[in-house]
VOLUM-436301 format. One record per residue (C-alpha): residue in three letters; x, y, z. Coordinates in steps of 0.2 Angstrom, whole numbers, padded with zeros to 4 digits, always signed. Example, Ala and Ser with C-alpha at 12.3 -4.5 7.8 and 13.67 -1.06 7.14 Angstrom:
// VOLUM-436301
ALA+0062-0022+0039SER+0068-0005+0036
// end
This chain:
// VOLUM-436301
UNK+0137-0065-0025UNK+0144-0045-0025UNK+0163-0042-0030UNK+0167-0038-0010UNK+0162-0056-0006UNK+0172-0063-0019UNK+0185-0054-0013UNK+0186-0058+0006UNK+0184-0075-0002UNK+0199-0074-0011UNK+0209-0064+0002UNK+0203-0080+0014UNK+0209-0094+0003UNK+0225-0086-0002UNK+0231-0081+0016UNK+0243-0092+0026UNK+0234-0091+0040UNK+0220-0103+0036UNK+0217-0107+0054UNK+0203-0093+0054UNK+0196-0102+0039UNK+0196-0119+0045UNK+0188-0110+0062UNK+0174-0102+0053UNK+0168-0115+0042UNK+0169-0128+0058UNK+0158-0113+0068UNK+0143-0113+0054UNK+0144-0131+0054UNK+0140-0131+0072UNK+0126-0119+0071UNK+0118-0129+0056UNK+0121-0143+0068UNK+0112-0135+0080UNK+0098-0128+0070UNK+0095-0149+0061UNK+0092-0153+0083UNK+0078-0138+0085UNK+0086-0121+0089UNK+0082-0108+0076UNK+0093-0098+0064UNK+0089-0083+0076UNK+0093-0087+0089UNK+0111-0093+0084UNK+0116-0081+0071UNK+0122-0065+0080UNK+0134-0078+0090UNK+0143-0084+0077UNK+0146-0068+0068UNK+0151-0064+0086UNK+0165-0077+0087UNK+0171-0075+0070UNK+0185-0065+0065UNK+0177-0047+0058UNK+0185-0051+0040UNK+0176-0070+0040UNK+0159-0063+0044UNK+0153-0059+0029UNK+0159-0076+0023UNK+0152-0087+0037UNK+0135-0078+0035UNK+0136-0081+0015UNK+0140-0100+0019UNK+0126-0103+0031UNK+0111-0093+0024UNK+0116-0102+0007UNK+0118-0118+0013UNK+0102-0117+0022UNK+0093-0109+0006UNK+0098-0126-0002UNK+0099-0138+0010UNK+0086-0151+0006UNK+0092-0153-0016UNK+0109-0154-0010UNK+0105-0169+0002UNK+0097-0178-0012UNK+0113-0175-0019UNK+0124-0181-0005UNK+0112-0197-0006UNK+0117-0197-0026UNK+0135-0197-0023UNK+0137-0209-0007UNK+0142-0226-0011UNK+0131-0230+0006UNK+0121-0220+0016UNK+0129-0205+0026UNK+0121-0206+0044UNK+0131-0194+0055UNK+0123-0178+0052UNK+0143-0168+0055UNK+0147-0177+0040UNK+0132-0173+0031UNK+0132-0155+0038UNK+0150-0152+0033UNK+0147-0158+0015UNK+0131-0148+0014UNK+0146-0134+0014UNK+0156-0143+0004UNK+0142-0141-0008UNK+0138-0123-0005UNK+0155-0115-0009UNK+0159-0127-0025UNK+0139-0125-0031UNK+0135-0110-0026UNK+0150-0097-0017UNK+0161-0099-0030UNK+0176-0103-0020UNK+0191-0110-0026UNK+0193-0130-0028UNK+0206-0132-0018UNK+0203-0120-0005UNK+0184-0125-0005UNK+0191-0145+0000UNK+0204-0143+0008UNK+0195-0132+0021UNK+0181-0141+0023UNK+0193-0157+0025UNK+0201-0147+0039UNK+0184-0142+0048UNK+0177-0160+0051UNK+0193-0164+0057UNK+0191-0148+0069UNK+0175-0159+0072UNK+0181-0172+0078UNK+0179-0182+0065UNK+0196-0186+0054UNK+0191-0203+0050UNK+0176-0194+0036UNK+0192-0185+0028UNK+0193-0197+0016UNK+0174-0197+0012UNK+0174-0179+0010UNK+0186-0175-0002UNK+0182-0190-0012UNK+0166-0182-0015UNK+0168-0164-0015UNK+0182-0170-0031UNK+0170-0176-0039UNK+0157-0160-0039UNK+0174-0151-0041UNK+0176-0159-0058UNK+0160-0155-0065UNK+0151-0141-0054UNK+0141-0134-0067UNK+0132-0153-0068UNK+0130-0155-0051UNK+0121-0135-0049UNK+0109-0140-0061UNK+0103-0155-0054UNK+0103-0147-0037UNK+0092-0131-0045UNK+0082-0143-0055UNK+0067-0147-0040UNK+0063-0141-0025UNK+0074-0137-0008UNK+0059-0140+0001UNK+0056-0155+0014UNK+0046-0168+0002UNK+0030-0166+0015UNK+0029-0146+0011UNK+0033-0149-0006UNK+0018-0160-0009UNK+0005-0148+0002UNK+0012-0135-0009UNK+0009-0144-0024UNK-0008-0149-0018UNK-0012-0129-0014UNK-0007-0122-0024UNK-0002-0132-0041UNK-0003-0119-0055UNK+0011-0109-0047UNK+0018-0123-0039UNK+0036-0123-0050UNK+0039-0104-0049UNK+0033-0105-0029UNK+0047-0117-0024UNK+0061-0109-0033UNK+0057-0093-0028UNK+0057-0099-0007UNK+0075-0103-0011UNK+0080-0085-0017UNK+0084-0072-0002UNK+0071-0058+0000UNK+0072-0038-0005UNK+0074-0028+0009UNK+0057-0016+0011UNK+0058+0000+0021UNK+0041+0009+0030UNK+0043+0026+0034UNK+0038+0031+0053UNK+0026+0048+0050UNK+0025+0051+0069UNK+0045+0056+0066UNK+0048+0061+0047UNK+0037+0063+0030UNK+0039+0050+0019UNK+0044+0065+0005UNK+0058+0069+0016UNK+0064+0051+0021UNK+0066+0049+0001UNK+0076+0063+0001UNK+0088+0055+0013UNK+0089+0039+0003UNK+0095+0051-0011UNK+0106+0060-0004UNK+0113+0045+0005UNK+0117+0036-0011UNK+0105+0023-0007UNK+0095+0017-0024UNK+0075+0012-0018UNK+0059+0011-0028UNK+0040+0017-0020UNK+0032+0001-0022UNK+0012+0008-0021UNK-0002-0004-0015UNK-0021-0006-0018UNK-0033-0010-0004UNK-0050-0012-0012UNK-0067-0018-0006UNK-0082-0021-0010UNK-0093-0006-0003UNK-0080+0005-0016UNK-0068+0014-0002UNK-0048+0010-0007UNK-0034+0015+0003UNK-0015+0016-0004UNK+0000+0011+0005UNK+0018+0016-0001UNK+0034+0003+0004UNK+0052+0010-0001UNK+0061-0007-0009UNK+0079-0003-0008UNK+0090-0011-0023UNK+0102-0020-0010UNK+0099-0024+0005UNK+0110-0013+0020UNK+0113-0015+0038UNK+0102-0004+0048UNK+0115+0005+0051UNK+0118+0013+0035UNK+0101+0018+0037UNK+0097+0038+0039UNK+0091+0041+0055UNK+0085+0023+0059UNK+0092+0026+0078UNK+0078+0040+0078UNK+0065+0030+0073UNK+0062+0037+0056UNK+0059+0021+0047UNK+0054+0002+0049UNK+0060-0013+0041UNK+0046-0021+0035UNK+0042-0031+0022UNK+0030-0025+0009UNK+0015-0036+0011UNK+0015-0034+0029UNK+0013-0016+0027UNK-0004-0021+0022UNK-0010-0026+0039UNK-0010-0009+0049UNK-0020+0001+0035UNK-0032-0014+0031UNK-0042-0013+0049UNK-0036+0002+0051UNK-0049+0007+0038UNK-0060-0006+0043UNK-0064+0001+0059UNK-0064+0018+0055UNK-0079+0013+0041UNK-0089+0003+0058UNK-0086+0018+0067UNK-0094+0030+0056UNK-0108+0019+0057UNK-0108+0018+0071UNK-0122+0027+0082UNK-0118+0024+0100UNK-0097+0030+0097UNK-0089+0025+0112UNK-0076+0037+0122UNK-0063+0025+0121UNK-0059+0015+0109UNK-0052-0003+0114UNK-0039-0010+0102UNK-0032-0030+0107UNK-0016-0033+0097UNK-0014-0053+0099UNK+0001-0059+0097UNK+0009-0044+0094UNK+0028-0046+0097UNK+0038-0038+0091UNK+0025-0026+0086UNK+0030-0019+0069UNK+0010-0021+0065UNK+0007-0013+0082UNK+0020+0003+0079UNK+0012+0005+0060UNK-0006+0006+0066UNK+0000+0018+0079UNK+0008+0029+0067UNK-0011+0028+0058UNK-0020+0029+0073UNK-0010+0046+0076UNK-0013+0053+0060UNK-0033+0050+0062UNK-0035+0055+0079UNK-0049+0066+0077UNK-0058+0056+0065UNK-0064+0043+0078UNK-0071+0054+0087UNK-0065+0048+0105UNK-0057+0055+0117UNK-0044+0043+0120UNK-0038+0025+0112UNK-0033+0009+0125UNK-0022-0006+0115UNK-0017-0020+0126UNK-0002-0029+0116UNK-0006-0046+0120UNK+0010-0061+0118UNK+0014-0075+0128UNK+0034-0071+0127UNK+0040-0060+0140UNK+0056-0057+0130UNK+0049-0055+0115UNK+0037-0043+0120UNK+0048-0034+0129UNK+0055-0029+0111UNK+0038-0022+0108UNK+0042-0008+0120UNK+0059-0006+0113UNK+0055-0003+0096UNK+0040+0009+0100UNK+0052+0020+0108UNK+0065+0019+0099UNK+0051+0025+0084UNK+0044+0039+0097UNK+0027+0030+0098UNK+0028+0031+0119UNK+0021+0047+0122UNK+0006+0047+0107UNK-0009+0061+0113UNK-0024+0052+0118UNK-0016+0035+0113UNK-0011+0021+0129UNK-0004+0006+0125UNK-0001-0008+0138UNK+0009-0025+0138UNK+0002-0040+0144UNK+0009-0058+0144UNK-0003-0071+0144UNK-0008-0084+0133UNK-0020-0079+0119UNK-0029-0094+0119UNK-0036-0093+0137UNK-0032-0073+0141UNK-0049-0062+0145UNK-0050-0044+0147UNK-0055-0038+0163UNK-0070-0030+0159UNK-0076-0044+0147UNK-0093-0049+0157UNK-0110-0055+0152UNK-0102-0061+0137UNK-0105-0041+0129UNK-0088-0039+0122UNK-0074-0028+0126UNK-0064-0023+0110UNK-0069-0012+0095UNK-0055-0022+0084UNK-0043-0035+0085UNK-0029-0038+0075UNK-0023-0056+0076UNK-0006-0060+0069UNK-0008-0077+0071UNK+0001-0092+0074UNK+0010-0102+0060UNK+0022-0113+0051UNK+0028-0097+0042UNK+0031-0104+0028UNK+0027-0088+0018UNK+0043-0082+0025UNK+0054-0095+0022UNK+0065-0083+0011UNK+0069-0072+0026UNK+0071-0089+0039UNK+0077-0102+0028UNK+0079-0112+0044UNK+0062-0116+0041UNK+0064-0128+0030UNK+0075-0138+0045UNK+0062-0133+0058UNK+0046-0137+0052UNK+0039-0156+0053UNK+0023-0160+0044UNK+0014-0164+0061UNK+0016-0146+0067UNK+0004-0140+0055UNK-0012-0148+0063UNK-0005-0144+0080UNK-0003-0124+0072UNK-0021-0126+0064UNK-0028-0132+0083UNK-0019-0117+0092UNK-0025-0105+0080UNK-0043-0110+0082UNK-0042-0109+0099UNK-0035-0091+0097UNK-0050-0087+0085UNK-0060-0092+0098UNK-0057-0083+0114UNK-0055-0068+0106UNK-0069-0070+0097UNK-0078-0068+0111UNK-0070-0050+0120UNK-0077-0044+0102UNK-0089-0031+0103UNK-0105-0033+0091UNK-0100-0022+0076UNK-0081-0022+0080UNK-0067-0027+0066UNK-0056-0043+0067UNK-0042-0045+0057UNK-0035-0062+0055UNK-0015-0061+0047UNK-0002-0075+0047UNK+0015-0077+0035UNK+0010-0095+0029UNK+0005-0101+0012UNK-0003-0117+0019UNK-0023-0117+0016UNK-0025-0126+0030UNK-0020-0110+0042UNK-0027-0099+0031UNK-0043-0099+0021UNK-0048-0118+0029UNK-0048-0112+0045UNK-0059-0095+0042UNK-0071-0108+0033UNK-0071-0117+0049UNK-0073-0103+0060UNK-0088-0096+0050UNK-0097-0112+0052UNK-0094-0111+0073UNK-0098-0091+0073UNK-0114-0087+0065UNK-0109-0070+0071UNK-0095-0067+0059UNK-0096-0061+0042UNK-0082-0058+0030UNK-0078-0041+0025UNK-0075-0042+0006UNK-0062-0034-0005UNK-0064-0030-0023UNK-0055-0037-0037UNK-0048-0018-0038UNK-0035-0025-0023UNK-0017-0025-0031UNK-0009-0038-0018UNK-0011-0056-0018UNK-0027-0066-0026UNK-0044-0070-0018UNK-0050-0082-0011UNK-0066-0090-0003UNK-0062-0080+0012UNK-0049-0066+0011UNK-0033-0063+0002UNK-0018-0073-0001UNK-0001-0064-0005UNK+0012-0076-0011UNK+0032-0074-0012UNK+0032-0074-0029UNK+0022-0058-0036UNK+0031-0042-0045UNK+0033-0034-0028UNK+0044-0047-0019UNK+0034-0047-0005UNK+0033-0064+0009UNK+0020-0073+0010UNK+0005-0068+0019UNK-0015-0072+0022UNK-0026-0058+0025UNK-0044-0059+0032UNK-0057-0049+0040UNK-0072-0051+0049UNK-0084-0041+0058UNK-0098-0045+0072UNK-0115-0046+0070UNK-0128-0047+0083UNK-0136-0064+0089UNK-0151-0068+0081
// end
């Protein structure tokens, strides 16, 4: 926790006026409510930090993102410490923040009860009092006990845990902790509108500390490419960002920032061997809200213009979320991507699973790459959306697995022979990842992996593809990478 939070945390539980505190810790007991009956931490947060008093924001978003982080050990801990099951999840939820300021905030004992006495009672709920403080007093006595049985296993549902365990069982310990720790904040410079020389500067002169985290793309046939990510030592709001209304930089994590250049050099090796180069080049981005693959590509695509040979470049930006996609278009202008030379995007909404291009007849193909952002349980990005952990239910993975197939699939076909698929998603799961290029091999005798070399510095290989993990020396989320192109029918 920074000095400033501990701070307003004093200043809160000193002040007369606890009514705002009582309020605040009552409101993120409502959104954790909410979130436990399906709506996602994304949807619910700017809400609360709108009703909130502007000094309890940076408290209420501390209290919620920390109580979700650790969510599941401290239920195993509520369980320890109940005489008899606790069944009414406003009890529950308010004693999972109980928890979180004694284990974890560092908020006073008394002000740490006694307010979060006051919010179940602002619940509705007076008749827990008792139940509440009793237990909290308990933690209260001996906090440092109770943090290290909470930090000792997992915060994961036990059904993730265990595919976890079965994935991935020689990094299994330092993968769980690690999904229980917030993320770095990476930065990718935006070339169409300032050099990433100059955009360091800005950092520097700004104050704001970063290190160039440099990354590997290797494969097989010996061509590399290298990517640079700025890591800023403490995560800022965008707004203390130079020149972020200008477009100047992305937020994006560091492993993600793989995706663009990876086909990006893919196709640009097809095309060279290419003999009959189109005039236009046909890009599909599926899924592809809200396009901060799409807007890196661009910015690469821009800076190879001429190397294509074509004279012009058509990308359809494929999702099936109106709203979501229309932040595609929000976010390539507000990074100046609108108005590219020789390069048109297009927005569809359509469902990916059952979409056809227009033009996709006899079964020739339409696109010279796809780049499939897939799908998932996201689960590589529980770090970042710690509601995950609530959201997710074992079943939803072979549902996921399903979709994603049928995905593969349809797209597979708007493929044209020779062209570059990339297939991305931000889950650790096998199952979504290199089981499910295994499976789509055996269906497509057409495809055949593209392989990297050992030489790649992100992630480790596997049968198919890579697989990046939220534990490496960069900090970056979790992420699968795999790519395929088309060969002719035999």
């Amino acid at each position: 926790m920074t000095q400033s939070l501990k701070s307003d945390l004093n200043t809160k539980t000193d002040s007369k006026n606890n009514m705002d505190v009582k309020n605040t810790r009552a409101q993120v007991a409502e959104v954790l409510i909410a979130i436990q009956r399906g709506q996602s931490l994304s949807s619910l947060l700017d809400g609360l930090l709108a009703r909130v008093d502007n000094h309890d924001k940076s408290f209420a978003h501390a209290l919620l993102l920390t109580t979700l982080r650790n969510w599941h050990a401290q239920s195993r801990l509520i369980d320890s410490l109940a005489d008899k099951p606790i069944d009414e999840i406003e009890v529950r939820t308010v004693l999972q923040l109980g928890l979180s300021q004694l284990l974890y905030l560092q908020v006073a004992d008394h002000a740490a009860i006694h307010e979060t006495v006051e919010a179940i009672k602002a619940l509705g709920l007076a008749r827990a009092s008792g139940l509440i403080n009793a237990i909290l007093r308990k933690v209260a006595k001996n906090p440092h006990k109770f943090r290290k049985k909470a930090d000792k296993n997992h915060s994961l549902p036990n059904w993730l845990a265990y595919q976890l365990k079965q994935d991935w069982a020689d990094d299994y310990d330092a993968l769980t902790q690690s999904l229980r720790q917030p993320a770095p904040m990476f930065l990718r410079v935006n070339t169409v509108v300032e050099s990433a020389v100059d955009y360091k500067k800005a950092l520097a002169d700004n104050d704001i500390d970063f290190d160039a985290i440099c990354q590997t793309i290797a494969f097989d046939d010996k061509t590399a490419v290298q990517t640079e990510a700025l890591q800023l030592t403490q995560s800022l709001p965008v707004s203390a960002l130079p020149k972020f209304s200008e477009g100047a930089v992305s937020i994006q994590d560091v492993h993600a920032q793989l995706a663009a250049p990876m086909i990006h050099h893919a196709l640009l090796s097809s095309m060279a061997d290419n003999k009959n180069r189109p005039e236009t080049l046909q890009i599909l981005d599926a899924c592809a809200a809200p396009g901060g693959k799409l807007a890196h590509w661009l910015d690469l695509l821009n800076q190879d213009n001429a190397k294509f040979h074509v004279k012009q470049t058509d990308i359809i930006a494929l999702d099936n979320d109106a709203k979501r996609l229309a932040r595609v278009d929000d976010n390539l202008k507000r990074l100046q991507l609108t108005d590219l030379e020789k390069i048109n995007v297009q927005n569809i909404c359509a469902d990916a699973t059952t979409w056809q291009a227009s033009r996709n007849t006899n079964n020739s193909g339409v696109f010279d790459a796809i780049l499939l952002d897939a799908p998932c349980t996201a689960t590589g990005v529980i770090r970042r959306h710690p509601d995950i952990g609530l959201l997710r239910q074992e079943g939803d993975i072979a549902q996921t697995v399903k979709l994603q197939a049928d995905i593969l699939d349809n797209l597979w076909s708007q493929l044209k022979t020779g062209g570059i698929l990339l297939y991305v998603t931000c889950s650790i799961l096998k199952q979504e990842n290199e089981h499910q290029l295994q499976s789509f091999l055996e269906r497509h005798k057409t495809a055949t992996a593209i392989k990297f070399s050992d030489d790649c510095s992100f992630g480790t290989a596997q049968s198919i593809g890579r697989q990046c993990l939220p534990l490496d020396d960069l900090g970056g989320d979790g992420f699968y990478f795999a790519l395929l192109q088309k060969q002719a029918a035999n």
